[in-house]
C-alpha positions as CSV (number, residue, x, y, z in Angstrom):
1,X,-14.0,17.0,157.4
2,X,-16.0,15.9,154.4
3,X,-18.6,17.7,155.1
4,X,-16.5,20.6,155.0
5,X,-14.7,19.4,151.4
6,X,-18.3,19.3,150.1
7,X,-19.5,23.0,151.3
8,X,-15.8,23.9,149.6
9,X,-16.9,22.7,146.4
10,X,-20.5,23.6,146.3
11,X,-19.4,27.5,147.3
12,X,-16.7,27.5,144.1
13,X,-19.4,25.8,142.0
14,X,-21.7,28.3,142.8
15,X,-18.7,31.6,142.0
16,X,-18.0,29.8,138.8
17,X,-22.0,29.7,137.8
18,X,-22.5,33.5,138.8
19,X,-19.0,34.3,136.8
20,X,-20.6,32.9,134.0
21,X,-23.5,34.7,134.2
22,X,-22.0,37.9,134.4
23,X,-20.3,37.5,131.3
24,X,-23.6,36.7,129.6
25,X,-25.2,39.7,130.5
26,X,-21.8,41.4,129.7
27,X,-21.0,40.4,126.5
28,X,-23.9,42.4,124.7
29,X,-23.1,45.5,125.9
30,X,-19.0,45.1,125.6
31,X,-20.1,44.0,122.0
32,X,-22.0,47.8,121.4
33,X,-18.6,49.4,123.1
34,X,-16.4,47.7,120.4
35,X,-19.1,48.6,117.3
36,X,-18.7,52.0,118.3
37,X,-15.0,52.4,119.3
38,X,-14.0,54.3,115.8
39,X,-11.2,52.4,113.8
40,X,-8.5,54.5,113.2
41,X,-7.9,56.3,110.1
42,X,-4.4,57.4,109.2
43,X,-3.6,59.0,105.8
44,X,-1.3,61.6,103.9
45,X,-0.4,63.0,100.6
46,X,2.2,61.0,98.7
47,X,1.9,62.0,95.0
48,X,3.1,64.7,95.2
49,X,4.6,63.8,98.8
50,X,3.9,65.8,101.5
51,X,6.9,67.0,103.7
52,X,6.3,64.7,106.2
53,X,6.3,61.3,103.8
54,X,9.4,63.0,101.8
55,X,11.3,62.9,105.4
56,X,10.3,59.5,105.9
57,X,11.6,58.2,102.9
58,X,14.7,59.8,103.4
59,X,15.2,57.9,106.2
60,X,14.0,59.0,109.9
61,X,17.3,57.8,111.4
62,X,19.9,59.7,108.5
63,X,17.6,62.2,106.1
64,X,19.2,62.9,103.2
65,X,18.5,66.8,102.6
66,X,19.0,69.5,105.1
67,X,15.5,70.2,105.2
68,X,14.7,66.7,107.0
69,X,17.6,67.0,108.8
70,X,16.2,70.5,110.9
71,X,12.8,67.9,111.1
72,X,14.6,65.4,112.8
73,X,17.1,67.7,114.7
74,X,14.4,69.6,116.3
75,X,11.6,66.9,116.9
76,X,13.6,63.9,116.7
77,X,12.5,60.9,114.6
78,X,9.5,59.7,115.4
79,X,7.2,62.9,113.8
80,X,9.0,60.9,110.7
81,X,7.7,56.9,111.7
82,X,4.2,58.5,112.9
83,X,3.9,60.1,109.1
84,X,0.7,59.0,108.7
85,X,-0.8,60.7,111.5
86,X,-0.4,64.7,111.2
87,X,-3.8,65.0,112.6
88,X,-6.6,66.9,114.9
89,X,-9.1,64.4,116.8
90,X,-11.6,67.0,117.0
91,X,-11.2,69.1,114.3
92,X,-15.0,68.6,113.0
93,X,-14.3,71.3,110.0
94,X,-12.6,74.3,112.3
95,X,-9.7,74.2,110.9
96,X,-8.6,77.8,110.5
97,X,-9.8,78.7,113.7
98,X,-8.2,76.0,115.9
99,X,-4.9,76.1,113.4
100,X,-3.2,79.3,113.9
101,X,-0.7,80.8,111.2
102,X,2.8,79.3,110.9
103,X,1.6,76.5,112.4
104,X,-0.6,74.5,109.5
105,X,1.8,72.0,108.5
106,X,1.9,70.4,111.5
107,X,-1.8,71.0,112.0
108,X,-0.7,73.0,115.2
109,X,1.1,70.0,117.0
110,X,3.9,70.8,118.3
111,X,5.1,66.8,117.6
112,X,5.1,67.9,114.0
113,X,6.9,71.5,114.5
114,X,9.6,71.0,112.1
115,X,7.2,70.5,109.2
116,X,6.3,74.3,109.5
117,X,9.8,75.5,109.2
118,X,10.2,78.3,107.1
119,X,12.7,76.9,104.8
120,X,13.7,77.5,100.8
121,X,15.5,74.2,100.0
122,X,11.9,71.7,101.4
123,X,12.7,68.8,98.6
124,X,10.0,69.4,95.6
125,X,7.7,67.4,93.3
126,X,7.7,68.9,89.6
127,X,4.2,69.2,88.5
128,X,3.0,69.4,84.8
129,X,2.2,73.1,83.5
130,X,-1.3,72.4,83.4
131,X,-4.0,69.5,82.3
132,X,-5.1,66.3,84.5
133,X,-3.5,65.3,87.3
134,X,-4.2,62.5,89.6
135,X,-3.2,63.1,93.5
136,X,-2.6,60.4,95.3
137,X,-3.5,59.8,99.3
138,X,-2.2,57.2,100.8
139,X,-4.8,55.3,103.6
140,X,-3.5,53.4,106.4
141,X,-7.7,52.7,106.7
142,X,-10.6,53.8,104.9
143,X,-13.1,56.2,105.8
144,X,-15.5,58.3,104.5
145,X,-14.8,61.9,104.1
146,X,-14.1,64.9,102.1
147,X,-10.4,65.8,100.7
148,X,-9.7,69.4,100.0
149,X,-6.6,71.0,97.9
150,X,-5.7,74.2,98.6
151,X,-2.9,75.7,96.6
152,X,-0.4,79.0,97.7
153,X,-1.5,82.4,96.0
154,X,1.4,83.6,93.7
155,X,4.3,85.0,94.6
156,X,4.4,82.4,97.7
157,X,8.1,82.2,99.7
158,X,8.5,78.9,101.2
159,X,11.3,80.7,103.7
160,X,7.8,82.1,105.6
161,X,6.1,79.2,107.4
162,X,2.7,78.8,105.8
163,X,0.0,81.0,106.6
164,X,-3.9,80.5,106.0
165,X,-3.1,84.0,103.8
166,X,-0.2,82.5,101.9
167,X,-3.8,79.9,100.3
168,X,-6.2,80.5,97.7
169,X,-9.7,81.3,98.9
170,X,-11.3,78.3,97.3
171,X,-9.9,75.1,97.2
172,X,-8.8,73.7,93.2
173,X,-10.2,70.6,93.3
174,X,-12.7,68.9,96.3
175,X,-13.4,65.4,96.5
176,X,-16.3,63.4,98.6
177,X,-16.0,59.5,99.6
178,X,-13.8,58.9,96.6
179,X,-13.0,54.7,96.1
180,X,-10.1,53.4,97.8
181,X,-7.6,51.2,95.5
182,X,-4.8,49.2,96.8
183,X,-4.5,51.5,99.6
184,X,-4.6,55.0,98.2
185,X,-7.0,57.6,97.3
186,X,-6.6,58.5,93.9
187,X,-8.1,62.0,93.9
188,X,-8.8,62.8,89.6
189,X,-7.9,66.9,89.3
190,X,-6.4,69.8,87.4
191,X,-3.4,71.2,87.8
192,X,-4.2,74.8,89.0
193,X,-4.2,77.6,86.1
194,X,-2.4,80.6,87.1
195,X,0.5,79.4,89.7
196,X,4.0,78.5,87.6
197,X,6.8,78.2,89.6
198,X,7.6,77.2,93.1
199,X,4.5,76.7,95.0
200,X,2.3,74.1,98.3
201,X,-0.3,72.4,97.8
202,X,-2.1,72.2,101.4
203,X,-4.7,69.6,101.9
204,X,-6.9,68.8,104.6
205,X,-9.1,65.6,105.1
206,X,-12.0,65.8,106.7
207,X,-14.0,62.7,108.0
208,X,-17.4,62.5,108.3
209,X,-17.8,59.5,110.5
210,X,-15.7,61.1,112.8
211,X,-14.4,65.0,113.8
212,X,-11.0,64.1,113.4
213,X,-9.0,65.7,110.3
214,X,-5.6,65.1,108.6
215,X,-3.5,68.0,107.1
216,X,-0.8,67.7,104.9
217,X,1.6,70.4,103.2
218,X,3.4,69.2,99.8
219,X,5.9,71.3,98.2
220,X,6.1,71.8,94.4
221,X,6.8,73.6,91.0
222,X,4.0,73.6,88.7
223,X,5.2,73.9,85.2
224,X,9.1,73.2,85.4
225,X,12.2,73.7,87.6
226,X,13.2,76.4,89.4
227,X,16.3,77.1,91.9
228,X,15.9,76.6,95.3
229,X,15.9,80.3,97.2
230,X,19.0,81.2,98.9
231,X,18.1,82.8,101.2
232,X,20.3,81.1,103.7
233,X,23.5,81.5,102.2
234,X,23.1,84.4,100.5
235,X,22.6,86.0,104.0
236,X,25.5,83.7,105.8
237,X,27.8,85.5,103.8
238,X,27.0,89.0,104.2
239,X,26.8,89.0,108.3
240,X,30.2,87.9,108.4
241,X,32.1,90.6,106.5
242,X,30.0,93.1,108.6
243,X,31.0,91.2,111.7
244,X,34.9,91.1,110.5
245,X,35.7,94.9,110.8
246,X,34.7,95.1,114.8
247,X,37.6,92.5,115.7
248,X,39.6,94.5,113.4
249,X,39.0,97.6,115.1
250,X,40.2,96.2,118.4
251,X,44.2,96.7,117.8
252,X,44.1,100.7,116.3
253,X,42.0,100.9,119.9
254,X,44.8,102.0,122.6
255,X,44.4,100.0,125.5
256,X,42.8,102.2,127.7
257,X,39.8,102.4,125.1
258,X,39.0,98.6,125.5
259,X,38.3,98.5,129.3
260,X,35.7,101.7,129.1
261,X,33.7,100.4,126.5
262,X,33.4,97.1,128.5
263,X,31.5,98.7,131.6
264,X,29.3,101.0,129.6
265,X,27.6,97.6,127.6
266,X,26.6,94.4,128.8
267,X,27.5,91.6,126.8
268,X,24.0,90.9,125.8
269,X,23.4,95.2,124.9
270,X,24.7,94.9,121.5
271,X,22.4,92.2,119.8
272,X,18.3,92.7,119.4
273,X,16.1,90.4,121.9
274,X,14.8,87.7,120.5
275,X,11.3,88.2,118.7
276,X,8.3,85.9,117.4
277,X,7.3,86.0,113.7
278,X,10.5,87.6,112.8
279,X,12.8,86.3,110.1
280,X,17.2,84.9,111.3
281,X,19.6,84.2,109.2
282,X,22.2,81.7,110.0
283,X,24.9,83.4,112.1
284,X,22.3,86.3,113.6
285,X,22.8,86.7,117.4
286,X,20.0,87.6,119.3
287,X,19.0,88.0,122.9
288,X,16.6,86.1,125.3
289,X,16.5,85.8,128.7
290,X,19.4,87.6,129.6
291,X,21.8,85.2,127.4
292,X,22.9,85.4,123.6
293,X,22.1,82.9,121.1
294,X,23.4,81.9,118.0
295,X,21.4,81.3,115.1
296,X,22.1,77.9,113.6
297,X,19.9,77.7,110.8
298,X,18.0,80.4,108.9
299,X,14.4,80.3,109.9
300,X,11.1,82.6,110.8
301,X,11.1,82.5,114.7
302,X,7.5,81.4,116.2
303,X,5.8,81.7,119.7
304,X,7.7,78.4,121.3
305,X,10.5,78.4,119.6
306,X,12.5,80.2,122.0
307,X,15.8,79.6,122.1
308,X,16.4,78.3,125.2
309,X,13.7,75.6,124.0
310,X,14.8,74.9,120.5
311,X,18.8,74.0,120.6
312,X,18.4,73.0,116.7
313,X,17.8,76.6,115.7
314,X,19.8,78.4,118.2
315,X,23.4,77.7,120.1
316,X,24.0,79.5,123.4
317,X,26.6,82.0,123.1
């Protein structure tokens, strides 16, 4: 029996010793793995703040404006706690051919759809007239890279979702491996000549230790205030008078009238199927699928945001 204790012993002795070799022989290569692994960068634009940070700081859980309200009621909160991150891993500088138009403030994820509604009342940051201006980034970690600032061509509509068309050519101001202070890229510009008035400022962050990129759209009016666009109400109101007169009809109708109109159109016959790249007003009734929707707030309809898939734009019935 103590022979067999001893054999017992000397067997785990041995395990241990190759164990402990193993990890040895290991510990270089797991070293090289971890050198390599790429730190993650996280970033957007806060001065002026980008849609996505202006949400945020309204609070993810009760937004303030109705424009982070329609963020949170169609992609919940967390788009708003994962601000930092509007991102495309392998971007490596293809950014208008892998982000299709409508779809460039949330860098074509649909995660971050809401930030690409087309919407007139997105909150705003005024913006001097002209002269130096510093933007501000802020860095979750550092990285090389290059920033560039794109600014909307005049006569922009912010009820459109942003289009690679809606841009300048050429970027206003481009900036490579600029210093990082307490957290922030300070990017040193110009305001952009030419553009007064209600405008985005679109930037996109390039790394060059990595292909991954970060987007961020900003709304803002260079050179002063202007009012918000109503486009929403101002079309709210004029559906519903035209809507009013058809119940009206109804009683100078004999009876006889109403049950023959019934079986010549379906209940879905009298509104227009539902379209992509088409602008609703709140109130406009559409078709899809055999069922009529509701509009619920005004908007510019894109491929995946059916109605049956998007209950915050559009209420069966």
């Amino acid at each position: 029996m103590e022979y067999f204790h001893r054999e017992v012993e000397r067997m785990r002795a041995a395990t241990r010793a190759a164990l402990a070799t193993t990890v040895l022989v290991l510990a270089p290569t797991l070293a090289v793995v971890a050198l390599i692994t790429p730190a993650a960068s996280h970033g957007t634009m806060v001065t002026p703040a980008s849609r996505v940070y202006t949400c945020y700081l309204e609070g993810p859980e009760s937004p303030d404006t109705d424009a982070c309200k329609a963020v949170v009621a169609l992609g919940g909160t967390q788009p708003l706690y994962d601000w930092n991150e509007v991102n495309i891993a392998n971007a490596a500088g293809q950014h208008r051919s892998i982000i299709p138009d409508g779809r460039l403030c949330s860098a074509n994820r649909s995660k971050y759809a809401g930030l690409d509604l087309g919407r007139g009342d997105w909150p705003t940051t005024t913006l001097p007239a002209s002269g130096a201006y510093t933007f501000k980034i802020r860095a979750t970690a550092p990285h090389l890279g290059t920033w560039q600032l794109y600014v909307t061509r005049p006569g922009y509509n912010p009820s459109t979702p942003l289009r690679w068309g809606d841009l300048e050519a050429s970027p206003f101001l481009t900036v490579t491996n600029p210093a990082v202070t307490d957290g922030y890229y300070n990017l040193a510009g110009t305001i952009p000549s030419g553009h007064p008035g209600r405008h985005l400022i679109y930037m996109i962050w390039q790394r060059s230790d990595s292909p991954e990129a970060f987007y961020s759209c900003a709304d803002v009016v260079i050179g002063g205030t202007v009012p918000s666009p109503s486009v929403s109400p101002s079309a709210s109101p004029s559906t519903s008078p035209s809507a009013s007169p058809s119940p009206s009809a109804s009683p100078s109708r004999s009876p006889s009238a109403s049950p023959s109109a019934s079986p010549s159109t379906s209940p879905t016959g009298s509104y227009p199927a539902w379209a992509p790249n088409t602008g609703y007003a709140t109130g406009a009734k559409v078709t899809y699928q055999g069922v009529v929707y509701t509009c619920r707030q005004a908007h510019t309809s894109l491929t995946g945001w059916e109605p049956a898939t998007t209950p915050a734009l559009w209420l069966a019935g």
